[in-house]
C-alpha positions in Angstrom: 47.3 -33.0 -61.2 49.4 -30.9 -59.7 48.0 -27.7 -57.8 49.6 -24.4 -59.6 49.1 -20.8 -58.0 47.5 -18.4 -59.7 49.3 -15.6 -61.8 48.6 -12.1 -60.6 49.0 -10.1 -63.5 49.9 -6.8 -62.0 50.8 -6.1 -58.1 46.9 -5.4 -56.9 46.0 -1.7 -56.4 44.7 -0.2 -52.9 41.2 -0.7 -52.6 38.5 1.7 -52.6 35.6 1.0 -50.4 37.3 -1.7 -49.2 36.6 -3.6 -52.5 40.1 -4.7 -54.6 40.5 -5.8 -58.3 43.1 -8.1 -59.4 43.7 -9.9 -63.3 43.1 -13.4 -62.2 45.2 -15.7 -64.7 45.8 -19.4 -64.0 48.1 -22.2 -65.6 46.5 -25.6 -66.9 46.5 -27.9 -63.7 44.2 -27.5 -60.8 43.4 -24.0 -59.2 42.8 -23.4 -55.7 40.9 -20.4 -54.1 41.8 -20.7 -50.2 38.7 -19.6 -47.5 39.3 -16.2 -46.7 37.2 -13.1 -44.7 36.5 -11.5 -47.5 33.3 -12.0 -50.7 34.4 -12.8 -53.8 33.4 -12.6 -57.6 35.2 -14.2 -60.2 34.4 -13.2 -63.8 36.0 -15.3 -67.0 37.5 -12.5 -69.5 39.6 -15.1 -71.5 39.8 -17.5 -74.2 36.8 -20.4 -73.2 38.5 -23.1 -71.5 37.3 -26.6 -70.2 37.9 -28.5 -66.9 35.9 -30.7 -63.9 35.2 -30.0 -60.6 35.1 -33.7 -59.5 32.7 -35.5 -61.5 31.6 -32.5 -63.6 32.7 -31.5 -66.3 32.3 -27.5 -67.1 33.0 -25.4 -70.1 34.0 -21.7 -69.0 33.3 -18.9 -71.6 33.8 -15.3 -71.1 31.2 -13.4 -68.9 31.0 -17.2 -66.7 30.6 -15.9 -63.0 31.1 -17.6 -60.0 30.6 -16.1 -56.8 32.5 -17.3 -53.5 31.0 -15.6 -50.2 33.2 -14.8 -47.3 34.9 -17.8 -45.2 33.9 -20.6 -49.0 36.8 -22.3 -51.1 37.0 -23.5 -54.4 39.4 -25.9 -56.1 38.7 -27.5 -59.9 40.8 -28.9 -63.0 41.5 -26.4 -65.7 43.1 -28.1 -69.4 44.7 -24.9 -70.0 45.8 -21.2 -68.9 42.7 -18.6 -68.0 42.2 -14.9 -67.5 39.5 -13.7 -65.1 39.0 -10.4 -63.3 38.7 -11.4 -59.5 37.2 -8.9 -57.2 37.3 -8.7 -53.2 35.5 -7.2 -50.8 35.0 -7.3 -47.3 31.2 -7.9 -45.6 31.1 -5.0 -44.0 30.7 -3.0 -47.7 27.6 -5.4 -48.3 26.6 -4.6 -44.3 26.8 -0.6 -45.6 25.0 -1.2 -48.8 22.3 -3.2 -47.1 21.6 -0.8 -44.6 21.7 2.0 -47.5 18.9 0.6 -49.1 16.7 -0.7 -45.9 17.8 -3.6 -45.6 19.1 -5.6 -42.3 22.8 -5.1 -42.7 23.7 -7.4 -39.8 22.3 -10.6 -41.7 22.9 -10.0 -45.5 25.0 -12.7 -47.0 25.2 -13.6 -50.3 24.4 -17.3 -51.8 27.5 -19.3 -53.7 27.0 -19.4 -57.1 29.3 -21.2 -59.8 29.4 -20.4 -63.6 26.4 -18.1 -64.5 25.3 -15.5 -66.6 25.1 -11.8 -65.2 25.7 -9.2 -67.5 25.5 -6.4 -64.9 28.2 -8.2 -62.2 30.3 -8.5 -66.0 30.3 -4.9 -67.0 30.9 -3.6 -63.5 33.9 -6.0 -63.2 35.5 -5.0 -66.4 35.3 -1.4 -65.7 36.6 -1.9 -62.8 39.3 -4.0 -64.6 40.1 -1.4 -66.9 40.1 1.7 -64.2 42.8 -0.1 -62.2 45.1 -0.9 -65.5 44.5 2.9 -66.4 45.7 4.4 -63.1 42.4 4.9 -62.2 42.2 8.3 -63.9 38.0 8.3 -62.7 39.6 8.7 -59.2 38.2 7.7 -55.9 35.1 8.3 -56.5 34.7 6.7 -59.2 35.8 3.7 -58.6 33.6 3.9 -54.8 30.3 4.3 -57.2 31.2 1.0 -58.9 31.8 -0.9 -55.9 28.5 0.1 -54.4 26.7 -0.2 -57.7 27.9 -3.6 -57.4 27.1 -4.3 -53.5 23.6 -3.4 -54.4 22.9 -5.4 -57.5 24.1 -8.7 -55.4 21.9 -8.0 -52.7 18.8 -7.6 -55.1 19.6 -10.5 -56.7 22.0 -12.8 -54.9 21.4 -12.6 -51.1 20.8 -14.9 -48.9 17.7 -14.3 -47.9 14.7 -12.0 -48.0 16.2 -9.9 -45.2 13.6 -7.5 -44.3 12.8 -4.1 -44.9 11.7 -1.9 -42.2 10.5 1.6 -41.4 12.4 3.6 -38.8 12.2 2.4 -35.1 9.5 4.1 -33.2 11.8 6.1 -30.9 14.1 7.5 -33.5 11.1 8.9 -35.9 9.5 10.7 -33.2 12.8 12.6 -32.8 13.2 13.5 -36.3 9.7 14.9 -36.4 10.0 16.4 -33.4 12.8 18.2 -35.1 11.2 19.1 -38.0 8.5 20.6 -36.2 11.0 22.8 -34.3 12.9 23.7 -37.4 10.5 24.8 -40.5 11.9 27.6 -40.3 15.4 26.2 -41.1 16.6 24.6 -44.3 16.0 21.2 -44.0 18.4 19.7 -45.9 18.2 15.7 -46.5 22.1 15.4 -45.5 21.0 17.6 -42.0 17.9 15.3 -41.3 19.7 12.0 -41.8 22.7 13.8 -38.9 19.1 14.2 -36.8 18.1 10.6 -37.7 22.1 8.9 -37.2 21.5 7.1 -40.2 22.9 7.7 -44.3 20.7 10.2 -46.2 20.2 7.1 -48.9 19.3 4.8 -45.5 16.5 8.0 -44.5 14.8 8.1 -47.9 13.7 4.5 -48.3 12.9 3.9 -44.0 11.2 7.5 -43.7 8.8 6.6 -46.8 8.2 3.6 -45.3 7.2 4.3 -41.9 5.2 7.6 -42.9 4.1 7.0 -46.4 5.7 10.1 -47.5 9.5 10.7 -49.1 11.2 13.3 -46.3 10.8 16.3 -49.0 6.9 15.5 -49.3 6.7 15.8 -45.5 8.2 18.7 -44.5 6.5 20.8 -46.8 3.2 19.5 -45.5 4.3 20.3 -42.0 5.1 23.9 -43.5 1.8 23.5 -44.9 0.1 22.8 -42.0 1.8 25.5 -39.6 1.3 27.9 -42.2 -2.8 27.5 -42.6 -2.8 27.5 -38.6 -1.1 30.8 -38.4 -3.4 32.4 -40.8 -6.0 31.3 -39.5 -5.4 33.4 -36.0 -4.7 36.4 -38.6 -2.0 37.7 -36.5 0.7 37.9 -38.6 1.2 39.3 -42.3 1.2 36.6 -44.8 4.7 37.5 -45.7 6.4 36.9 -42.1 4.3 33.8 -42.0 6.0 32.4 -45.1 9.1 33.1 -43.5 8.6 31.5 -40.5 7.3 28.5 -42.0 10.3 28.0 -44.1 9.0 28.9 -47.4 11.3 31.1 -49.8 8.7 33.8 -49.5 5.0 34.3 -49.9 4.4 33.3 -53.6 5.9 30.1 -52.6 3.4 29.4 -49.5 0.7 30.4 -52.0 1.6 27.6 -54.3 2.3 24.7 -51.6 -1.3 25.7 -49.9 -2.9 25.0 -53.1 -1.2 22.3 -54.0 -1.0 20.6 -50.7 -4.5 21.7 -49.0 -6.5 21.7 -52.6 -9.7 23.3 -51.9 -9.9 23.5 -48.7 -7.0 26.0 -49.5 -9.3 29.3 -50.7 -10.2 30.7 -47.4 -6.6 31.0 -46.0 -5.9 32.4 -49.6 -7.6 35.3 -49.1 -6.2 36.5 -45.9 -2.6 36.6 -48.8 -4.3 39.2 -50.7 
């Protein structure tokens, strides 16, 4: 047969994190997907239609997904016209994503796939699909959540490889407790400490817990914790200006962190409050 270009539907919108949605339609014949730089997922939202892919024979039904990673081609038989939505995106939004969740960025690839079942990849796809025909009235960002919500659900469950997670390098944790420690007095916001860290805020979470054993919140208020008992302990300062300069919201609140933190060992320093 023959080799027919696709049909675009509709002229493809701009993307948004670099991911783009087209309607995919072909006519009965063979179809061709040419190698290109960029990952792609094809999702079946037509009528079922039958073809062969050399000596196999397949039966496409809506929700069938194939996945083409960057630089792969594709070309099969098709008996008659299909619809699919057909999403691009570019590595470098997987790199991001990867790196978001802990993951090494630099080597995260994803594995082809042909013709299987994933509802999640489906229902992303098609709203997707149907923000693009609507104008996208859910706006950029929107449309950005759905492409990363995407990104991550390959890489938990089509990647490559087992790409490790690690903690954060040696070097650049002592610098964001070092800041900390020079800073309780501060707010300490996650966004500020991720600036501190270079890294995303999502990327600080999941490495910080993993190098310290604590989420970022859970340790700073120990460090307040910790400054806090020592101070009272030299009983040189009221209780109130130490709560302050520990970065609690005011005494009350270093009352309750002390006990919660320090347990016990809390009811000495808790009567130097009264």
């Amino acid at each position: 047969m023959q080799a027919h270009p696709p049909v675009i539907s509709t002229a493809p919108t701009p993307p948004v994190a670099g991911l783009r949605v087209e309607r995919f339609i072909t006519r009965p014949g063979t179809v061709a997907l040419e190698a290109v730089a960029e990952h792609r997922i094809k999702v079946h939202t037509g009528a079922p239609v039958t073809g062969s892919c050399g000596a196999d024979r397949f039966r496409y039904a809506h929700g069938d997904v194939d996945l083409l990673p960057a630089g792969s081609a594709d070309a099969w038989e098709e008996d008659r016209s299909s619809t699919s939505v057909l999403l691009h995106f570019p590595p470098a939004l997987l790199q991001r994503s990867a790196e978001d969740i802990g993951l090494d960025g630099a080597h995260a690839g994803l594995a082809a796939r042909h013709q299987f079942r994933d509802p999640q990849i489906g229902h992303i796809a098609w709203a997707l699909d149907a923000d693009r025909r609507a104008g996208r009235p859910g706006g950029t960002l929107y449309a950005e959540s759905l492409a990363l919500a995407l990104t991550a659900h390959l890489l938990a469950r089509h990647r490559t490889s087992q790409t490790p997670i690690h903690g954060l390098p040696r070097p650049q944790l002592r610098r964001l407790v070092d800041y900390v420690d020079a800073h309780l007095d501060q707010d300490l916001s996650l966004t500020r400490l991720a600036g501190v860290a270079g890294i995303s805020a999502s990327h600080l979470k999941t490495q910080f817990k993993r190098a310290t054993g604590l989420p970022v919140h859970a340790y700073v208020v120990r460090r307040r914790v910790e400054r806090a008992a020592a101070l009272l302990r030299r009983r040189e300062l009221p209780a109130a200006r130490i709560a302050l300069e520990t970065g609690f919201s005011h005494q009350s609140h270093m009352v309750r962190c002390l006990r919660r933190v320090l347990g016990a060992a809390a009811q000495p320093l808790l009567r130097r409050t009264s």
